[in-house]
C-alpha positions in Angstrom: -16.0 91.2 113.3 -14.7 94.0 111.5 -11.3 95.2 111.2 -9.7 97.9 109.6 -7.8 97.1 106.3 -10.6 94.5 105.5 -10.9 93.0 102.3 -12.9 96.3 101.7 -10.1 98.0 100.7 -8.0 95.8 99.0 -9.6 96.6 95.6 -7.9 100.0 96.1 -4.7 98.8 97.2 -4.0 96.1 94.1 -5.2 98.8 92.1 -2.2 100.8 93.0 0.2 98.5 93.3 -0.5 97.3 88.9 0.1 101.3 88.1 3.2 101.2 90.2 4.3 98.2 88.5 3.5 99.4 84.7 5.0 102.8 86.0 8.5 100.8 86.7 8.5 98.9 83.6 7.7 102.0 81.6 11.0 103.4 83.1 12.7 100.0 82.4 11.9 100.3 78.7 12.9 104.0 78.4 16.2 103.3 79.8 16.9 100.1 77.3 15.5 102.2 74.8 17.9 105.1 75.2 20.7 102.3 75.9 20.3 100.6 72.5 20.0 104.1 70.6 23.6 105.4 71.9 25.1 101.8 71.0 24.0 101.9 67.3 24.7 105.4 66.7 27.1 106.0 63.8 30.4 107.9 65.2 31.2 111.7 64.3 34.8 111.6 62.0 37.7 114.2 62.8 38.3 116.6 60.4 41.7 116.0 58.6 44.8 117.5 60.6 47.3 118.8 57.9 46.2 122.2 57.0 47.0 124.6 53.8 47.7 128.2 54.2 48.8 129.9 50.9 50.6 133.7 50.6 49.4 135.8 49.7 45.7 134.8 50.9 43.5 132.7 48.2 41.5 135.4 46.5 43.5 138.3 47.2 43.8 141.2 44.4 46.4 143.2 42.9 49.2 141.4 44.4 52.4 142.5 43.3 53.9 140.2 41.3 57.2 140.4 43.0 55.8 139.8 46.2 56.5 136.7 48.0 54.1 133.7 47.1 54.4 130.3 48.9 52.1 127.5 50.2 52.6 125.6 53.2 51.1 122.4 54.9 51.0 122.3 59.2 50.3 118.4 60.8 51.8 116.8 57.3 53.8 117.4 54.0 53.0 118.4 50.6 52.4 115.1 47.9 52.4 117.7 45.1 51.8 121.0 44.2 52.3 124.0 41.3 51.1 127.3 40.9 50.2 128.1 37.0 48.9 131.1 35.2 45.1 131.4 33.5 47.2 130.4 30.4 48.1 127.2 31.9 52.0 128.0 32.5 53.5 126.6 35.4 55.2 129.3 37.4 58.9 128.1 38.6 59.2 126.7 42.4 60.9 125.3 44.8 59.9 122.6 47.6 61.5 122.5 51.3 63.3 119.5 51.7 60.4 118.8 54.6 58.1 118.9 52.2 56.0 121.3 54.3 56.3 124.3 52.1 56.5 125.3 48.5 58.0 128.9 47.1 57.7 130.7 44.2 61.1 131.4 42.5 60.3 133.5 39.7 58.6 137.2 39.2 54.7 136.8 38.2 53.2 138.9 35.3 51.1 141.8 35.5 47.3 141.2 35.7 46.8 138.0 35.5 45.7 135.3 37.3 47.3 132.1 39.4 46.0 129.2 40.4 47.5 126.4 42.9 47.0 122.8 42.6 48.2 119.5 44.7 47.6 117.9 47.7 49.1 117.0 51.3 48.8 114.3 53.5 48.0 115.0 57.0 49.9 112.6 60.2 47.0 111.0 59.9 47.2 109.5 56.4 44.1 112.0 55.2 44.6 113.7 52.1 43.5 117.3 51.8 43.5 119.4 48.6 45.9 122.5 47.3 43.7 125.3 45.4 42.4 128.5 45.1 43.5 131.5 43.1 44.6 135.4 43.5 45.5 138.2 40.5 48.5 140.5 40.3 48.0 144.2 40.0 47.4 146.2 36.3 49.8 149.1 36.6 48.5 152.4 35.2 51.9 152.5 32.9 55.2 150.5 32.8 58.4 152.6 32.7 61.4 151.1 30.7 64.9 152.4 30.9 67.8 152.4 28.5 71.6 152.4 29.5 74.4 154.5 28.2 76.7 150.9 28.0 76.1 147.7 26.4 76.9 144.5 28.1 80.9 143.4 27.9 81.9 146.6 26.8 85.0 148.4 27.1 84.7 152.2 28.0 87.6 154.9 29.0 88.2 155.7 32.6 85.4 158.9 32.9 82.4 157.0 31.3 79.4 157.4 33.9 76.7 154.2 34.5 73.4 156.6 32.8 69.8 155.3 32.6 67.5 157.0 31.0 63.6 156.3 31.8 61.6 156.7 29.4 58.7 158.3 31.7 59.3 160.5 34.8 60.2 158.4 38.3 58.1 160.0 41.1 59.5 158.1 43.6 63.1 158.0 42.8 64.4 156.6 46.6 62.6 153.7 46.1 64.4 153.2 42.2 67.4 154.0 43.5 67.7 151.7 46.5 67.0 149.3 43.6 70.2 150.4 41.9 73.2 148.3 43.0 76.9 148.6 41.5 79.4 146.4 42.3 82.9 146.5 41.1 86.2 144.7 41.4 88.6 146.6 43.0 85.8 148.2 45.1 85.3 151.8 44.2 83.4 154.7 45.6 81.0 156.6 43.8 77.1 157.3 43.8 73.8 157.9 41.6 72.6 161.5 41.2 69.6 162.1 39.5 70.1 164.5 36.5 67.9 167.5 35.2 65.9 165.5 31.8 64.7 167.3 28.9 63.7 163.8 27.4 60.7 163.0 28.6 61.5 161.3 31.9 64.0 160.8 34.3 67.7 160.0 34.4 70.1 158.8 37.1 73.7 159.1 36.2 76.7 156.4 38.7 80.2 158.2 38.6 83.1 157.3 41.0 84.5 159.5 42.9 87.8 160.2 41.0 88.3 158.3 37.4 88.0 154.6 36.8 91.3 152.5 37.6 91.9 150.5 34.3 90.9 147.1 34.6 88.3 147.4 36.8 85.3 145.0 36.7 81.7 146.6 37.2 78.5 145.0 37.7 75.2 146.6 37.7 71.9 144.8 38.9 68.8 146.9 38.7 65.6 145.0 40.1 63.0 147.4 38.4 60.4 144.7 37.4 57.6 144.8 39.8 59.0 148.1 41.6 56.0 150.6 42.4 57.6 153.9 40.9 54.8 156.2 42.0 52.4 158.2 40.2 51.0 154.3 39.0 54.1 153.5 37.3 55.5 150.2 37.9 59.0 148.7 36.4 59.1 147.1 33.1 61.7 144.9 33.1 64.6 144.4 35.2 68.3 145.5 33.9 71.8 143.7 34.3 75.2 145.2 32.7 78.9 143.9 33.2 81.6 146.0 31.4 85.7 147.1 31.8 87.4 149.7 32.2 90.0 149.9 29.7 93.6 151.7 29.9 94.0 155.2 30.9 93.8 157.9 28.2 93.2 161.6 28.7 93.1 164.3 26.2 94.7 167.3 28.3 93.1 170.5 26.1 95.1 173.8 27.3 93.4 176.9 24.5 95.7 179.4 25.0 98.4 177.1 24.4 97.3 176.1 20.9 98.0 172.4 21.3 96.9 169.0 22.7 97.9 166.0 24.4 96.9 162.5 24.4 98.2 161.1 27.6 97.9 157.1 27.9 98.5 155.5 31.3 100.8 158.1 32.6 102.7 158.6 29.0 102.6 161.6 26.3 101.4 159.5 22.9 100.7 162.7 21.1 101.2 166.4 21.4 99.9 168.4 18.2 99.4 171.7 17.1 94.9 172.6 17.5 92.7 175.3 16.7 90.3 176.4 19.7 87.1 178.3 20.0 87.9 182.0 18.6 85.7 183.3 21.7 84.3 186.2 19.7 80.8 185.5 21.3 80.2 182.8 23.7 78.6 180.2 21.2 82.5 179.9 19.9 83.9 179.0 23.2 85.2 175.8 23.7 83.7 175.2 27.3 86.3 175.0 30.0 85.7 171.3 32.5 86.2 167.9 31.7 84.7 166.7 28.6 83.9 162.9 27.6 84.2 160.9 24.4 80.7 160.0 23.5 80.6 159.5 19.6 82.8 159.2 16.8 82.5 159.1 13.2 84.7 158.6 10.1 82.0 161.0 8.4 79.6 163.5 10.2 77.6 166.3 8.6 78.5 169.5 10.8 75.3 172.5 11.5 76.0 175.2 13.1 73.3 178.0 12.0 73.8 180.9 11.0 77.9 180.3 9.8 77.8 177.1 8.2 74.5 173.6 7.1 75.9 169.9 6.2 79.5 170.6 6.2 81.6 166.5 5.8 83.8 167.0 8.7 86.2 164.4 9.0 87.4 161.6 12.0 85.1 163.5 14.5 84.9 162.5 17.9 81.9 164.6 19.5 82.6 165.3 23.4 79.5 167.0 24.1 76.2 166.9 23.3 76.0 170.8 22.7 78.1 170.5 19.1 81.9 170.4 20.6 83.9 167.9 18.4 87.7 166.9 17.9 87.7 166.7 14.1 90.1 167.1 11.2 89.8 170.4 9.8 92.2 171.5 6.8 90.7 174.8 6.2 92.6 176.1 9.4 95.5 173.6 9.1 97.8 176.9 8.7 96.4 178.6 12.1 96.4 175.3 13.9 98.9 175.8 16.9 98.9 179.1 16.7 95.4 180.9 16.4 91.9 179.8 18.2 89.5 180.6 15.0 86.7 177.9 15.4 83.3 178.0 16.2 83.9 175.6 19.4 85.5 172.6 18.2 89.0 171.5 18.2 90.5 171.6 15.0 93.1 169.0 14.3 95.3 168.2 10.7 93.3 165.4 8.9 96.4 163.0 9.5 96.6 164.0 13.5 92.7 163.5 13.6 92.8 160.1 12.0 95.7 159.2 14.1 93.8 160.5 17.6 90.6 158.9 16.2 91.9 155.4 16.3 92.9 155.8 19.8 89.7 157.3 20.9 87.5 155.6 23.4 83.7 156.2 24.6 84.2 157.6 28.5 87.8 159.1 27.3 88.3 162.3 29.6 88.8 165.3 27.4 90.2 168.4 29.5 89.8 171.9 28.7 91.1 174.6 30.5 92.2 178.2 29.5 88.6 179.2 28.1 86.3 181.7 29.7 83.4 179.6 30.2 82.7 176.7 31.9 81.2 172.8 30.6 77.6 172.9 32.1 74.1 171.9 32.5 73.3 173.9 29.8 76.2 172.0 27.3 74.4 168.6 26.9 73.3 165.1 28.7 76.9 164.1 30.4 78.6 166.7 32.1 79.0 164.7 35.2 82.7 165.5 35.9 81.9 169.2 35.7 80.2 169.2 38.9 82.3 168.7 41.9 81.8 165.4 43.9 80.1 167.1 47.4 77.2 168.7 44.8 77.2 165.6 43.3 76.5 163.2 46.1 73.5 165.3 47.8 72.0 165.0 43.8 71.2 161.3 45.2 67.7 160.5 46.0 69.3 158.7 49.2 71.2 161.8 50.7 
């Protein structure tokens, strides 16, 4: 008899049951497969932690080279490291006692190129490298300046602090902040910037009142590196240390005919002079505070149309616009009596020698009693003709 699911049908059935069994152990093998695959993979390595960053940024242009440069390591310390030019001269540096940084201590020259080198080691004992390079900027020009003073010199108790630049300062704030005077005792006093008819600029540093002798001063210009405007960078930087020296002031009265040489409070000399005859103002001997700039045992004396190359002796020049105090025997007989010069102040050749000795550059020489007055007009230093309110708004700062 027949009955369903009868060997009939069990063909069929086996027939399923063998693709359900290579089905599973298809599936079996894909998941050992994928198993061994994963094991014997090779395993990804972290990147080393310590990390450079260098200032200004590798590759950077026209840096300036007294900008701040430095390298520094995060997640481990600096092995080794320098920073040299294209020339292969190591610039000067200094490491952090953590060893995480490294700074520059010295400026860097114009237009050239700088390379670091070293290495670190990261907390986790990988070493990473230290390179890469950047280039300072090519100024369009370099302005130099030139100082009235030399270094360890002594000068008289008017001399101003003058530097002369030898091109014209566009952005005179920025030179002046630069500009630092210190003195011992401290004394007040401030940079004006000066008409130039020399090309370029000038900034002149004058106390307030005169020098007290013995005072110690100190100038420290940063200028190397210092953007002056206009393309004009700094040439060099400038330091100066000089004394004052004792009190001495020539006290110049024309009407009176005679002169004094006061030092530190005391009458040294008081001689018979010859002034300015006044007849037309070239021959005035300008009224104001003079300075002792120059002397010489020996000078040849101009002064178109009167007189070419006349020897003048011990003159001591205390303006720039031909005013002298020399010997002069040709009016020895008028001298304390009669003004007959062409400006100067005529002295007997013994009181000239004797007043030249004592002479010293930044001396205050004070006229009075003329009818015109020591000016912009009479030279390069007429500082102490212009009253101190005038001369502090001449700053670049006021």
């Amino acid at each position: 008899m027949h009955q369903p699911g009868s060997r009939r049908n069990r063909p069929r059935l086996a027939a399923w049951v063998a693709l359900l069994l290579v089905a599973m152990l298809g599936i079996a093998g894909c998941t050992i497969g994928g198993a061994t695959t994963a094991g014997n993979a090779e395993p990804t390595e972290k990147p080393p932690v310590a990390h450079i960053t260098s200032t200004p940024a590798v590759g950077t242009q026209d840096v300036s080279p007294i900008a701040p440069v430095s390298v520094a390591v995060t997640g481990g310390t600096l092995d080794e490291v320098s920073l040299s030019s294209s020339a292969g001269k190591p610039v000067a540096g200094q490491l952090s006692p953590d060893k995480t940084s490294f700074t520059v201590s010295e400026a860097l020259g114009y237009g050239a190129t700088y390379s670091w080198s070293g290495s670190a080691t990261g907390t986790d004992g990988k070493t990473v490298r230290v390179d890469g390079s950047f280039t300072t900027l090519t100024p369009a020009s370099r302005t130099g300046g030139t100082l009235n003073i030399a270094d360890g010199q002594e000068v008289g108790i008017a001399a101003p602090i003058t530097l002369q630049f030898d091109d014209t300062v566009v952005d005179q704030a920025a030179v002046e902040k630069a500009l630092v005077v210190t003195t011992v005792p401290p004394t007040p006093g401030s940079w004006a910037w000066l008409p130039d008819d020399n090309g370029g600029s000038r900034a002149h540093w004058r106390p307030a009142t005169y020098w007290v002798p013995g005072t110690a001063v100190h100038l420290d210009a940063k200028l190397y590196g210092l953007n002056y405007g206009g393309g004009a960078y700094g040439d060099q930087d400038l330091t100066l240390d000089f004394t004052i020296g004792r009190s001495q002031i020539v006290k110049a009265n024309a009407p009176s005919h005679r002169m004094q040489v006061v030092r530190d409070g005391q009458t040294i000399m008081d001689i018979p002079v010859s002034y300015g005859e006044g007849n037309e103002p070239r021959n005035v001997t300008r009224s104001g505070i003079h300075m002792v700039t120059e002397k010489y045992e020996d000078f040849l004396m101009s002064n178109p149309p009167f007189y070419e190359n006349v020897r003048e002796r011990w003159a001591v020049r205390i303006s720039n616009n031909g005013e002298f105090i020399h010997a002069n025997p040709e009016t020895t007989g008028v001298q304390g009596s009669s003004n007959v010069t062409n400006g100067c102040i005529n002295l007997s050749m013994s009181d000239a020698q004797e007043y030249f000795g004592t002479a010293l550059y930044g001396d205050p020489v004070e006229v009075t009693g003329t009818s015109i007055a020591l000016s912009a007009a009479d030279g390069d230093i007429y500082d102490w003709a212009i009253d101190l309110p005038t001369w502090k708004s001449m700053s670049a700062l006021a």
